[in-house]
C-alpha positions as a printed Julia matrix, in Angstrom:
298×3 Matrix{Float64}:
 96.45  -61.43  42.21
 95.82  -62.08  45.89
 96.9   -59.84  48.56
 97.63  -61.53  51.99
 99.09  -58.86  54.12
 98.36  -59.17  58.19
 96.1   -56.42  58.75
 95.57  -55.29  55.72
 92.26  -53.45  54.74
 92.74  -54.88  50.84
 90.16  -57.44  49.8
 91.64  -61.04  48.61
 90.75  -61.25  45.04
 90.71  -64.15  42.35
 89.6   -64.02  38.64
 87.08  -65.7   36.77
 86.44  -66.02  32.77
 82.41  -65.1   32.73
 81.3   -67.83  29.94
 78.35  -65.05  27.99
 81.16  -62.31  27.77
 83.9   -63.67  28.03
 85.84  -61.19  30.15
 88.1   -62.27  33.15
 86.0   -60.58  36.03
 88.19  -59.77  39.13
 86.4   -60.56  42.89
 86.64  -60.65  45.93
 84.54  -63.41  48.2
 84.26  -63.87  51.92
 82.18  -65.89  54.21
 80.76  -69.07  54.23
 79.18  -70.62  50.43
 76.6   -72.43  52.7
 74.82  -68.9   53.28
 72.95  -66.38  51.38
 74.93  -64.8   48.94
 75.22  -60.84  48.35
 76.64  -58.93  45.04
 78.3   -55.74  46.18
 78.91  -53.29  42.97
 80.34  -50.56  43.3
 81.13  -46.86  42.25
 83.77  -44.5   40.7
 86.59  -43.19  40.96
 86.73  -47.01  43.25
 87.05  -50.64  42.39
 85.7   -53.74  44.55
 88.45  -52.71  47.21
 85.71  -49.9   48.14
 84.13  -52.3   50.36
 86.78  -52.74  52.94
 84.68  -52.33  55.93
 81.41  -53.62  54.51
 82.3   -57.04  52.83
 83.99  -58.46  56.14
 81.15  -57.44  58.54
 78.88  -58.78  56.04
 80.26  -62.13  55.51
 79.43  -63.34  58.8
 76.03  -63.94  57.62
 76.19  -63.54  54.05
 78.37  -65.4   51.51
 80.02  -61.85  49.92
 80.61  -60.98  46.53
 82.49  -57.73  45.32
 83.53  -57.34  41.55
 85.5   -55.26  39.72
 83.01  -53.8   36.98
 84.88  -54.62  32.93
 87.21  -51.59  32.33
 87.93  -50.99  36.21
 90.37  -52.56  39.08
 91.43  -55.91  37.67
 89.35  -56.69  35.29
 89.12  -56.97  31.53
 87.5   -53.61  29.62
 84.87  -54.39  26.6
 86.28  -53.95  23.2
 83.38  -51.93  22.38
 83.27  -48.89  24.95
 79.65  -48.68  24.4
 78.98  -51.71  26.31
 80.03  -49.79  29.43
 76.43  -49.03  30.03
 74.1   -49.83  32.64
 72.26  -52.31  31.19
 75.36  -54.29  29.68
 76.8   -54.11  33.32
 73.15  -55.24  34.61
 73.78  -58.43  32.3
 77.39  -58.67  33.68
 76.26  -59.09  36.97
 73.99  -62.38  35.9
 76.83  -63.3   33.83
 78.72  -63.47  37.02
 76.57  -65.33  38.62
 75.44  -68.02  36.32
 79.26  -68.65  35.51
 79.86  -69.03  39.44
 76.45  -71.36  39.41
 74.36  -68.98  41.99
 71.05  -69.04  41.3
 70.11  -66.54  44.4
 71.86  -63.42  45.08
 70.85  -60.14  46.68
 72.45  -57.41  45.88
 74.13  -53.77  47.78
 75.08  -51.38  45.09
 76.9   -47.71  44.55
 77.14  -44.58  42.46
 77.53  -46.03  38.85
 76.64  -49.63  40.38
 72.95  -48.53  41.31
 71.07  -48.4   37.93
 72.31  -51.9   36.67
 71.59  -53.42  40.39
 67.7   -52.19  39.91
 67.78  -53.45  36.61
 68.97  -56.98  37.37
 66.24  -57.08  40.32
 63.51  -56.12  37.19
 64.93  -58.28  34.75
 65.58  -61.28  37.21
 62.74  -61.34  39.66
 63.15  -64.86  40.58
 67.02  -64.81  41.06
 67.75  -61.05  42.85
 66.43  -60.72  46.36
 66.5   -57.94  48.42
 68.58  -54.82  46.34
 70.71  -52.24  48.54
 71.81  -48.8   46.38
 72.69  -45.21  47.23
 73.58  -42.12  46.15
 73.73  -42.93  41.98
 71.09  -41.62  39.05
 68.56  -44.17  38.09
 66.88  -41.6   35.5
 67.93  -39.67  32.83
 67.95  -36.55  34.9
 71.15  -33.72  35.72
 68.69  -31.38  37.93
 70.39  -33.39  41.22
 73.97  -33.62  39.33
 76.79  -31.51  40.62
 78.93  -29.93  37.47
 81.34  -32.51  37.22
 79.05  -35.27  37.06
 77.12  -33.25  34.58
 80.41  -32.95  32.8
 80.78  -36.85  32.58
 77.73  -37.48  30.07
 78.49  -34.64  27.98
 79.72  -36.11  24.58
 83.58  -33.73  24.14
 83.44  -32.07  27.2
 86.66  -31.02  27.98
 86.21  -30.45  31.97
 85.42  -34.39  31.73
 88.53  -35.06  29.58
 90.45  -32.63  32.7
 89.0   -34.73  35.32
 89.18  -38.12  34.33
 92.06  -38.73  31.0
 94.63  -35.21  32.49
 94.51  -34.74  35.73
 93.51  -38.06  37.59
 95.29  -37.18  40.84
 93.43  -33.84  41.4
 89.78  -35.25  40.1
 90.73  -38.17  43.2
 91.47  -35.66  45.47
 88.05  -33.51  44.43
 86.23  -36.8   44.7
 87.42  -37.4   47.93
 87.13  -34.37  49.58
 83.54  -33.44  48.62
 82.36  -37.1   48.91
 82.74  -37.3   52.1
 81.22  -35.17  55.19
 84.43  -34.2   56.88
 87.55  -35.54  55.23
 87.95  -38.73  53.46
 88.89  -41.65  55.97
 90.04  -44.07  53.42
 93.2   -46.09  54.22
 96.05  -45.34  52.59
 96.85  -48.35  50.57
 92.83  -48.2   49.61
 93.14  -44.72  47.92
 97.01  -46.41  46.61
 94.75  -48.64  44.49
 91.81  -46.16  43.41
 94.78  -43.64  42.39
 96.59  -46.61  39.92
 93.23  -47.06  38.44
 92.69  -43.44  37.97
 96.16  -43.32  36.2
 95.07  -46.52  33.74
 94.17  -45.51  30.47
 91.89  -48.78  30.37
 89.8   -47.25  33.42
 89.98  -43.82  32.17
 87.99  -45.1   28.92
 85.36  -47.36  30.73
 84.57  -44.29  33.9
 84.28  -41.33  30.52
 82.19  -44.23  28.52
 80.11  -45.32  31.16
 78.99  -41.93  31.88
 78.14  -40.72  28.43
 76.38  -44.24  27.19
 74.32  -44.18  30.54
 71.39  -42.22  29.35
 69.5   -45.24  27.73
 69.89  -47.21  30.33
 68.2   -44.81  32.91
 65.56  -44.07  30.47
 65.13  -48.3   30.31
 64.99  -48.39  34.15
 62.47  -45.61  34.34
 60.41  -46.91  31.76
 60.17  -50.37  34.26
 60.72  -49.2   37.51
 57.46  -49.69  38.49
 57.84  -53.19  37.67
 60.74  -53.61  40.55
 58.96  -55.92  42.99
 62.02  -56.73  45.61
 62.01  -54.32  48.99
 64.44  -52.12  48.16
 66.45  -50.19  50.78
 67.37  -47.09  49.0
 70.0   -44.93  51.03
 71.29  -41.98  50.69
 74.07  -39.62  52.25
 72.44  -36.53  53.82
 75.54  -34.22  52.82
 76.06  -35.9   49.08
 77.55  -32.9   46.94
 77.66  -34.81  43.79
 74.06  -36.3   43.74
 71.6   -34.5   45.64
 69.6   -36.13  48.51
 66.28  -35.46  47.19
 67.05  -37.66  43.87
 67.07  -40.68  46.13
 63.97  -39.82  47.55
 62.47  -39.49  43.9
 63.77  -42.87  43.54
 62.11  -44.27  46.9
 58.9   -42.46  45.56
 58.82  -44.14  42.59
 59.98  -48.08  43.84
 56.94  -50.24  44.47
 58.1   -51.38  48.2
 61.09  -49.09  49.15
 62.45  -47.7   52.12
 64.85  -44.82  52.32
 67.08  -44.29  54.83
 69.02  -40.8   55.07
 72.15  -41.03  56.72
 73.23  -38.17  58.68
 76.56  -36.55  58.97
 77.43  -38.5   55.47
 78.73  -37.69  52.1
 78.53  -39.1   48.96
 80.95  -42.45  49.98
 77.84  -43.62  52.35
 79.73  -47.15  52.31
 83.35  -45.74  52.93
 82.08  -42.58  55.34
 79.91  -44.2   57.0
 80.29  -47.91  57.11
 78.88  -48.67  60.44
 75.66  -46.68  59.76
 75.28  -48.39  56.18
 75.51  -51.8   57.75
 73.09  -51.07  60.64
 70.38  -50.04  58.62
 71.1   -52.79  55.8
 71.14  -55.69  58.19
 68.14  -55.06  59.93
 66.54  -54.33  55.99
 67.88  -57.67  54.8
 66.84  -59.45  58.18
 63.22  -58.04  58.09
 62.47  -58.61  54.61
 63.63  -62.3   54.22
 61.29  -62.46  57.74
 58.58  -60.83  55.79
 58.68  -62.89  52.48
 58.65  -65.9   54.56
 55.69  -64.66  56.62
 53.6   -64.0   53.23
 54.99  -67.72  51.43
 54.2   -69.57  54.94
C-alpha cells in the first residue's frame, strides 16, 4: 500500500518478504541510498507511521528506514505469539537488513522498540552504529512501570485484556493523553491509523504477547549490557507517566559510553511530543560520534 496524498503526514510504505523469517515486513524509506542508513523502530499503541516528523527531517542526511514490527501496522504477525519477544524482534531487525543487502545501519528506537535495538548493537557490533532509544524497559524491572504497563506482562490479567483485546479506543485515548506533556498533537489521520491497528485482532495478539514474553529478553540484555560498545544516546521524556525518568538514567548508568539527554516539557511520545527536541539532540549525537570514531580509526 502506498499513500501519496499532497500534504499528507502518512509515511509512503512498500513491503518486503524478509528471506530468515519469512514474513512480509511493511516500511517506509526516505532519502538518498548513497548515505548512511538509519533503522527507526518503534513503540505501541503506534506503527512505523509514528515517525512522521522524524523520518523526513532525517532523510536529508540519512538514508531512513521505519518498519512495521510482525503483528503490527502492515505487516505479517508470527504464527507462534511467543516470537513477539525482544530478542526475536532484535533478529528481525538484521533480518531486515540482510534481505535489503545493508551491511551498516544505525539505529533510533522506542518504547517496545528499545530492548531489541540494544540487543542488535550487542549482537552485531560490526554492522549497528550509533543506537538512539527512549523511554522503554531494557531490564526485567516494574519499579518504574505505571499500572497498565505492569498490567501488560501479567500472564491473565484482565485490566490488560480491558486495555488492549475490549476497549481499544479508550486504552488509545489513555495512551495518548498521559503520553504526552500537554495534549497529544498527533495528526488526525496518524491517530486514524494507530486506532485501526488497535481495533485488529492480529495487533491486539502481538502488543498482549510482546509484553508478557518480554521478560527473557530484558534479563538477556542485562546479562550483556555491559558488552554494548556503540555511543548510545539514551533519551528520555522528563514528564513520562508510563516509564519513569529515572529508569533511563539506570540504563545510561549501566551503558559503557552513553549519554542521556532529558527532555523537558515531554511525555512519554518523546518522538511525536517533541520531535524538534529529539532531532536536535540526535543529530548533533550522530554527527559527533561518527566525528569521534573517525578521530580514534585515523
Amino acid at each position: 500500500m502506498k499513500t501519496n496524498q499532497q500534504d499528507s503526514k502518512l509515511l509512503n510504505t512498500k513491503k518486503v518478504r524478509i528471506q530468515k523469517f519469512g514474513l512480509n515486513i511493511r516500511y517506509a524509506e526516505l532519502g538518498d541510498r548513497d548515505k548512511p542508513a538509519i533503522l527507526l523502530l518503534h513503540g505501541v499503541p503506534e506503527n512505523l507511521h509514528a515517525w512522521y516528523d522524524i523520518a523526513p527531517s532525517l532523510s536529508q542526511d540519512y538514508r531512513v528506514l521505519a518498519i512495521d514490527w510482525p503483528g503490527f501496522g502492515g505487516s505479517d504477525t508470527f504464527p507462534d505469539l511467543k516470537d513477539h519477544n525482544p530478542r526475536t524482534f532484535a533478529a528481525v531487525g538484521m533480518d531486515f537488513l540482510d534481505t535489503l543487502q545493508i551491511e551498516h545501519a544505525h539505529v533510533m528506537a522506542t518504547d517496545i522498540g528499545l530492548s531489541p535495538a540494544l540487543i542488535m548493537g550487542v549482537e552485531n557490533p560490526e554492522r549497528i552504529g550509533q543506537i538512539v532509544v527512549m523511554d522503554g524497559i531494557p531490564f526485567p524491572t516494574t519499579a518504574y512501570s505505571s499500572w497498565e504497563v505492569r498490567s501488560f506482562g501479567r500472564k491473565n490479567s484482565i485490566r490488560a485484556k480491558a486495555l488492549i483485546k475490549w476497549f481499544p479506543k479508550i486504552s488509545a485515548k489513555i495512551a495518548y493523553n498521559k503520553g504526552f506533556y500537554r495534549g497529544s498533537n498527533i495528526p488526525k489521520e496518524i491517530q486514524k491509523k494507530f486506532l485501526a491497528d488497535g481495533y485488529n485482532k492480529i495487533t491486539q495478539n502481538a502488543f498482549l504477547s510482546y509484553f508478557q514474553n518480554n521478560a527473557p529478553g530484558q534479563a538477556y540484555l542485562e546479562s550483556r549490557i555491559h558488552e554494548v560498545q556503540q555511543p548510545v544516546l539514551v533519551v528520555w521524556g522528563r514528564h513520562d507517566r508510563f516509564i519513569n525518568v529515572r529508569l533511563g538514567e539506570v540504563l545510561a548508568e549501566n551503558l559503557p559510553n552513553a549519554h542521556l539527554e532529558i527532555i523537558e516539557d515531554s511525555g512519554h511520545f518523546v518522538h511525536m511530543d517533541k520531535p524538534e527536541e529529539l532531532l536536535r539532540v540526535s543529530q548533533e549525537f550522530l554527527k559527533k560520534s561518527v566525528f569521534q570514531i573517525e578521530t580514534m580509526m585515523g
